[in-house]
ZADREN-534118 format. One record per residue: residue in three letters; residue number from 1; x, y, z of N, C-alpha, C, O in turn. Coordinates in steps of 0.2 Angstrom, whole numbers. Layout:
// residues N
atom type ALA&seq NUM&nc1 X&nc2 Y&nc3 Z&cac1 X&cac2 Y&cac3 Z&cc1 X&cc2 Y&cc3 Z&oc1 X&oc2 Y&oc3 Z $
...
//
This chain:
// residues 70
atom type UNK&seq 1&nc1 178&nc2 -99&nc3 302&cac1 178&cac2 -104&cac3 308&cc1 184&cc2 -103&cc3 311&oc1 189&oc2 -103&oc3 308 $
atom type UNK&seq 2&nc1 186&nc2 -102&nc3 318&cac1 192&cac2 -102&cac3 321&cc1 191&cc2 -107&cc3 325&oc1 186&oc2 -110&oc3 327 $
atom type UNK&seq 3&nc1 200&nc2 -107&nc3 327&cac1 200&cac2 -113&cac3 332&cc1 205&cc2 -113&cc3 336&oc1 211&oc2 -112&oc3 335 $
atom type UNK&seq 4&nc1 202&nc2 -114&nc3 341&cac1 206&cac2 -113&cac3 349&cc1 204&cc2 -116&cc3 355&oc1 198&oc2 -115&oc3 357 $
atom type UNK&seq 5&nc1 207&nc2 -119&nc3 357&cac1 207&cac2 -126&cac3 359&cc1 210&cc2 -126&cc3 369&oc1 214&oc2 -121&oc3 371 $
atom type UNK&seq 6&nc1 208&nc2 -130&nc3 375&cac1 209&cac2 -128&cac3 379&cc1 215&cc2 -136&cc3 379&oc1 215&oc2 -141&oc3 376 $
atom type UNK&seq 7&nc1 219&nc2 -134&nc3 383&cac1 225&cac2 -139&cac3 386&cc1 227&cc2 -137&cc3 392&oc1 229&oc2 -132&oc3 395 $
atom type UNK&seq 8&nc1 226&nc2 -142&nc3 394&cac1 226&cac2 -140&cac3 403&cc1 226&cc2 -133&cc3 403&oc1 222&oc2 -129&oc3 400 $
atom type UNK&seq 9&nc1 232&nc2 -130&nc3 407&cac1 233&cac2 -126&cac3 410&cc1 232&cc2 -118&cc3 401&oc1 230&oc2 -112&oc3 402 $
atom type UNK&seq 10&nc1 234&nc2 -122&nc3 395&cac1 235&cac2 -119&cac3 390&cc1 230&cc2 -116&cc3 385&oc1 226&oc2 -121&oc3 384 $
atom type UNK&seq 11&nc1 229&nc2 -112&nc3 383&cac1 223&cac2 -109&cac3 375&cc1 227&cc2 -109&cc3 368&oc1 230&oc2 -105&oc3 366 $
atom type UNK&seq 12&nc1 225&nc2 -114&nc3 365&cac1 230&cac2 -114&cac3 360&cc1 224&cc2 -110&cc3 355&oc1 218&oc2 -110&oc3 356 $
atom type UNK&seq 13&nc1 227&nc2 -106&nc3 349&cac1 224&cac2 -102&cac3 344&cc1 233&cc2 -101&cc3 341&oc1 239&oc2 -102&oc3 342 $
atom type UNK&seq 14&nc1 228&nc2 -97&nc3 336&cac1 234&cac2 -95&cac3 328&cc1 232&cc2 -87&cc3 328&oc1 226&oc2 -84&oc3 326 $
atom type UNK&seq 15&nc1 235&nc2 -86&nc3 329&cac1 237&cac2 -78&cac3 327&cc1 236&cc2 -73&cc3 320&oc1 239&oc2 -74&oc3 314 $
atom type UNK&seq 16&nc1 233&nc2 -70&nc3 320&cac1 231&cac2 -65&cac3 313&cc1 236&cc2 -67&cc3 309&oc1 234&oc2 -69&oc3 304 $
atom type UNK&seq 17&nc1 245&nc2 -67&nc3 308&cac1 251&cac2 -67&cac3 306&cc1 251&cc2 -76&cc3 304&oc1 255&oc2 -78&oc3 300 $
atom type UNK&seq 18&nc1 245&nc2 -81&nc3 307&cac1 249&cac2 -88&cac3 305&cc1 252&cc2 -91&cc3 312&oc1 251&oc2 -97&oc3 313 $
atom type UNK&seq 19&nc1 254&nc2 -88&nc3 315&cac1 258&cac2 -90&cac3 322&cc1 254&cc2 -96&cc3 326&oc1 249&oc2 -96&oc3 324 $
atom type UNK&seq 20&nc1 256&nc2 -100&nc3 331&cac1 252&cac2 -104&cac3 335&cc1 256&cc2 -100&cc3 339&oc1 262&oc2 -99&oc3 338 $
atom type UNK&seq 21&nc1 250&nc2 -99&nc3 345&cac1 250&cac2 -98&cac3 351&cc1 247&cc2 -104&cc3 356&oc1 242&oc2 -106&oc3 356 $
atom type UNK&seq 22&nc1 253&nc2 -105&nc3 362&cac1 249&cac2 -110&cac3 367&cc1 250&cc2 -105&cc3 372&oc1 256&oc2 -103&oc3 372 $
atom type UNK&seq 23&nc1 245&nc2 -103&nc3 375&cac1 246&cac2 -95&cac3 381&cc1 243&cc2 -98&cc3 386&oc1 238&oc2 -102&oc3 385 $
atom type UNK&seq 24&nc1 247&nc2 -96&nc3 393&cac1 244&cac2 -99&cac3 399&cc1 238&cc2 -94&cc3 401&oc1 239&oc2 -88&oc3 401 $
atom type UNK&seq 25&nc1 233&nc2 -96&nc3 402&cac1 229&cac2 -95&cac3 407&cc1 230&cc2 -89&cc3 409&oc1 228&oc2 -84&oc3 406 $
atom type UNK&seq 26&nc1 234&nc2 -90&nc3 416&cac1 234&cac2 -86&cac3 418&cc1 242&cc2 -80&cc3 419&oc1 245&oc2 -78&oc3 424 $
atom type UNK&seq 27&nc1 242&nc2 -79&nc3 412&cac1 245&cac2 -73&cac3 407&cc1 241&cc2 -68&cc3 404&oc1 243&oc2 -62&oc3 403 $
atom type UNK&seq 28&nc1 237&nc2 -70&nc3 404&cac1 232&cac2 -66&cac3 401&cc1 229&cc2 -61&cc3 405&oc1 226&oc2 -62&oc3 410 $
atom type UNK&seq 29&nc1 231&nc2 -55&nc3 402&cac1 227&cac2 -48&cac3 407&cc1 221&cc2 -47&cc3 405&oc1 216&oc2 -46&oc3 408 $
atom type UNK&seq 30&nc1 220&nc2 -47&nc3 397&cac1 214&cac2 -43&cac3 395&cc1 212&cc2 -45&cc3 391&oc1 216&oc2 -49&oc3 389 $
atom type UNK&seq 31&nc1 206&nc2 -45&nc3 387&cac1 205&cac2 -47&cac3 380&cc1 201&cc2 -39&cc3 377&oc1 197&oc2 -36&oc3 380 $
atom type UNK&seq 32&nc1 201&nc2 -37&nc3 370&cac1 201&cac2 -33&cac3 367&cc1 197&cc2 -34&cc3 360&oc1 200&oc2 -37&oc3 355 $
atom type UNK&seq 33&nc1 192&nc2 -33&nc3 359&cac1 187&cac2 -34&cac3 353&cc1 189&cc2 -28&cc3 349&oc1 187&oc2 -23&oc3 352 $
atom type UNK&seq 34&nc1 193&nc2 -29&nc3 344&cac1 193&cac2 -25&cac3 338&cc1 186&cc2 -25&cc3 334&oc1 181&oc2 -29&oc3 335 $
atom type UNK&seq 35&nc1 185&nc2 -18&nc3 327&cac1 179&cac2 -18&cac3 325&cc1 179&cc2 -21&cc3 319&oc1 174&oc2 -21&oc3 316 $
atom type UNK&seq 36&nc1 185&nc2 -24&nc3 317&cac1 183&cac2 -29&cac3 311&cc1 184&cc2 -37&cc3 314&oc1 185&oc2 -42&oc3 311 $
atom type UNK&seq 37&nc1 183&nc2 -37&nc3 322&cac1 180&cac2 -46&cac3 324&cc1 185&cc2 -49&cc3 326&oc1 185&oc2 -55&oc3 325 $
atom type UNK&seq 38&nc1 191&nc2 -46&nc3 328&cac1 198&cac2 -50&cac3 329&cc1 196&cc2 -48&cc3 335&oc1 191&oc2 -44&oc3 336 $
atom type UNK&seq 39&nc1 201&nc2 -51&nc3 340&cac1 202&cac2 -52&cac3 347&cc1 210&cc2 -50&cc3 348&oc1 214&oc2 -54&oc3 346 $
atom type UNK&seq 40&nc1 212&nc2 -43&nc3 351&cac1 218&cac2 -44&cac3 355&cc1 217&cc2 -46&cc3 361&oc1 213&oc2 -44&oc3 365 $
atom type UNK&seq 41&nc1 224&nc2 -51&nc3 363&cac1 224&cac2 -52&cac3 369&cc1 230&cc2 -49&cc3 374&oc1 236&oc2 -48&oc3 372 $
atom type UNK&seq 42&nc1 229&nc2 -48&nc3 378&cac1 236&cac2 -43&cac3 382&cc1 239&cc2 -48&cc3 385&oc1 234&oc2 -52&oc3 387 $
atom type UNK&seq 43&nc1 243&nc2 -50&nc3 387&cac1 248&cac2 -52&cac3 390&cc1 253&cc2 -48&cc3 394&oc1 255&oc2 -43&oc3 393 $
atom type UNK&seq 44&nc1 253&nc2 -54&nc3 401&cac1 258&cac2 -50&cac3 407&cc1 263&cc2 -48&cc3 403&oc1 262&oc2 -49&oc3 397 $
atom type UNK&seq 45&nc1 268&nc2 -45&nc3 404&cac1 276&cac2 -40&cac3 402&cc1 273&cc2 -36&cc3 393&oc1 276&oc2 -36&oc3 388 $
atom type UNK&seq 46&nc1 265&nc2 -34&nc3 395&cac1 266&cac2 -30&cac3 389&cc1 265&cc2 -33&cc3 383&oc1 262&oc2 -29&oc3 379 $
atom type UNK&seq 47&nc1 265&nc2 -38&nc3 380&cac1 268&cac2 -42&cac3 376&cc1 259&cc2 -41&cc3 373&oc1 255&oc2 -38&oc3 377 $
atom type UNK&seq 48&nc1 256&nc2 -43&nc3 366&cac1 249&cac2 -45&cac3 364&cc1 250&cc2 -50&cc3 356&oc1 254&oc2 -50&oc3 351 $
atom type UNK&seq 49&nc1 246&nc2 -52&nc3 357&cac1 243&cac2 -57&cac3 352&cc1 236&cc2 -55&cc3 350&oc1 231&oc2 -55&oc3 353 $
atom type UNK&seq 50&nc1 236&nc2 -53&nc3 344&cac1 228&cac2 -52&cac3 338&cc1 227&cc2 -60&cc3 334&oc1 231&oc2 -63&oc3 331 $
atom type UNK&seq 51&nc1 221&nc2 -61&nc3 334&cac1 217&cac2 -68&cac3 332&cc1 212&cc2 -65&cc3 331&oc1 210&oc2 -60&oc3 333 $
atom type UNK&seq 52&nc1 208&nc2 -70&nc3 324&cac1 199&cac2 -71&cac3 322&cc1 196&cc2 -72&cc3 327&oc1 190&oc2 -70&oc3 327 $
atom type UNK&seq 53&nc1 199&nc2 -76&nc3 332&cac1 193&cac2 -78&cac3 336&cc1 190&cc2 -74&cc3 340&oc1 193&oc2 -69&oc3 344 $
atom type UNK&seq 54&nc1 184&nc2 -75&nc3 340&cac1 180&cac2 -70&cac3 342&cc1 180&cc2 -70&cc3 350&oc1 180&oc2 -75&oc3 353 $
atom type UNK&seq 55&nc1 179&nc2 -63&nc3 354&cac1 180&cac2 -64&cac3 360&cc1 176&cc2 -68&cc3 364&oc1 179&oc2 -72&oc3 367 $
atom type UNK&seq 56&nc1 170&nc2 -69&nc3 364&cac1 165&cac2 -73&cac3 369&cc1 167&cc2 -79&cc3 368&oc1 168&oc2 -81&oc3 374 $
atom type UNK&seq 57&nc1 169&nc2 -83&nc3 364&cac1 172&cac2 -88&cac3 362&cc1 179&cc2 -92&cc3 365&oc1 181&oc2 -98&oc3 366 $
atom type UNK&seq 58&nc1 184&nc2 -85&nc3 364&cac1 191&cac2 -85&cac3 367&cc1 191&cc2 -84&cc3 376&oc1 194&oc2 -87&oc3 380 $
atom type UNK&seq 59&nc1 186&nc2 -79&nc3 378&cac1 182&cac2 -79&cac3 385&cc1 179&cc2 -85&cc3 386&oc1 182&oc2 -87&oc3 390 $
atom type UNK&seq 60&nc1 175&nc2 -88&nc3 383&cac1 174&cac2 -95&cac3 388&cc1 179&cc2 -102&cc3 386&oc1 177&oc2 -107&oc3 388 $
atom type UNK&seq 61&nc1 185&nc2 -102&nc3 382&cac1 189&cac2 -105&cac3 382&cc1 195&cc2 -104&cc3 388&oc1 200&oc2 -108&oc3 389 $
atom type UNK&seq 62&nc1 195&nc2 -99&nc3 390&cac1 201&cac2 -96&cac3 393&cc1 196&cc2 -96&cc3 400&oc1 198&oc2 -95&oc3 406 $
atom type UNK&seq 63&nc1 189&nc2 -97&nc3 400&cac1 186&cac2 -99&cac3 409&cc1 184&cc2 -105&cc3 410&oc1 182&oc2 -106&oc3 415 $
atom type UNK&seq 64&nc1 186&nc2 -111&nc3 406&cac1 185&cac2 -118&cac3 406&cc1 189&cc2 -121&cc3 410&oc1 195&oc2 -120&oc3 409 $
atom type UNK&seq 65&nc1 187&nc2 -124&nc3 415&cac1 191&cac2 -129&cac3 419&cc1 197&cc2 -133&cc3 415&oc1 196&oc2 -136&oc3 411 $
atom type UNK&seq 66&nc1 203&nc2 -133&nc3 417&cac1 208&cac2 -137&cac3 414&cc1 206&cc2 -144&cc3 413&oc1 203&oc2 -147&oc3 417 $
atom type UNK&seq 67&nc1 208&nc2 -146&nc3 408&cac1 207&cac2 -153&cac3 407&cc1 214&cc2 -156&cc3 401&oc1 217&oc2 -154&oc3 395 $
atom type UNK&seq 68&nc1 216&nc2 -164&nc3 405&cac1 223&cac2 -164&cac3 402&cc1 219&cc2 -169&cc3 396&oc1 214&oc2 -171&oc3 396 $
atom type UNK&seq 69&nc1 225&nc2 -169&nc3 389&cac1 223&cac2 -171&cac3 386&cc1 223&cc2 -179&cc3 385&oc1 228&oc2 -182&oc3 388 $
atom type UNK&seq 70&nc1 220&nc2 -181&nc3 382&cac1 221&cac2 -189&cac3 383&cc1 222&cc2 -192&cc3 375&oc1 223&oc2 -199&oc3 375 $
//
């Protein structure tokens, strides 16, 4: 089970290594399905992030309407 979560502007998940990542929105270039089910993410200046979570999943968190947390 993974978990990645929408905050406002933000996509929080954990990184294959353990890492939390809170990534804007709109940073994100690309998303990348690997063939053992991780997800790289590309990031503007180059930079990527590898996670479990599976892409359609991290696609439809990363296409959600902002919502602030309460």
């Amino acid at each position: 089970m993974s978990d990645v979560r929408r905050i406002g502007r933000f996509v929080v998940l954990v990184s294959r290594d353990g890492t939390r990542h809170a990534l804007s929105v709109t940073a994100v270039a690309a998303l990348c399905e690997g063939d053992d089910g991780t997800t790289t993410i590309l990031l503007s200046g180059g930079r990527h992030v590898t996670t479990d979570v599976g892409l359609d999943e991290l696609a439809k968190a990363l296409s959600l309407p902002a919502q602030l947390p309460s």
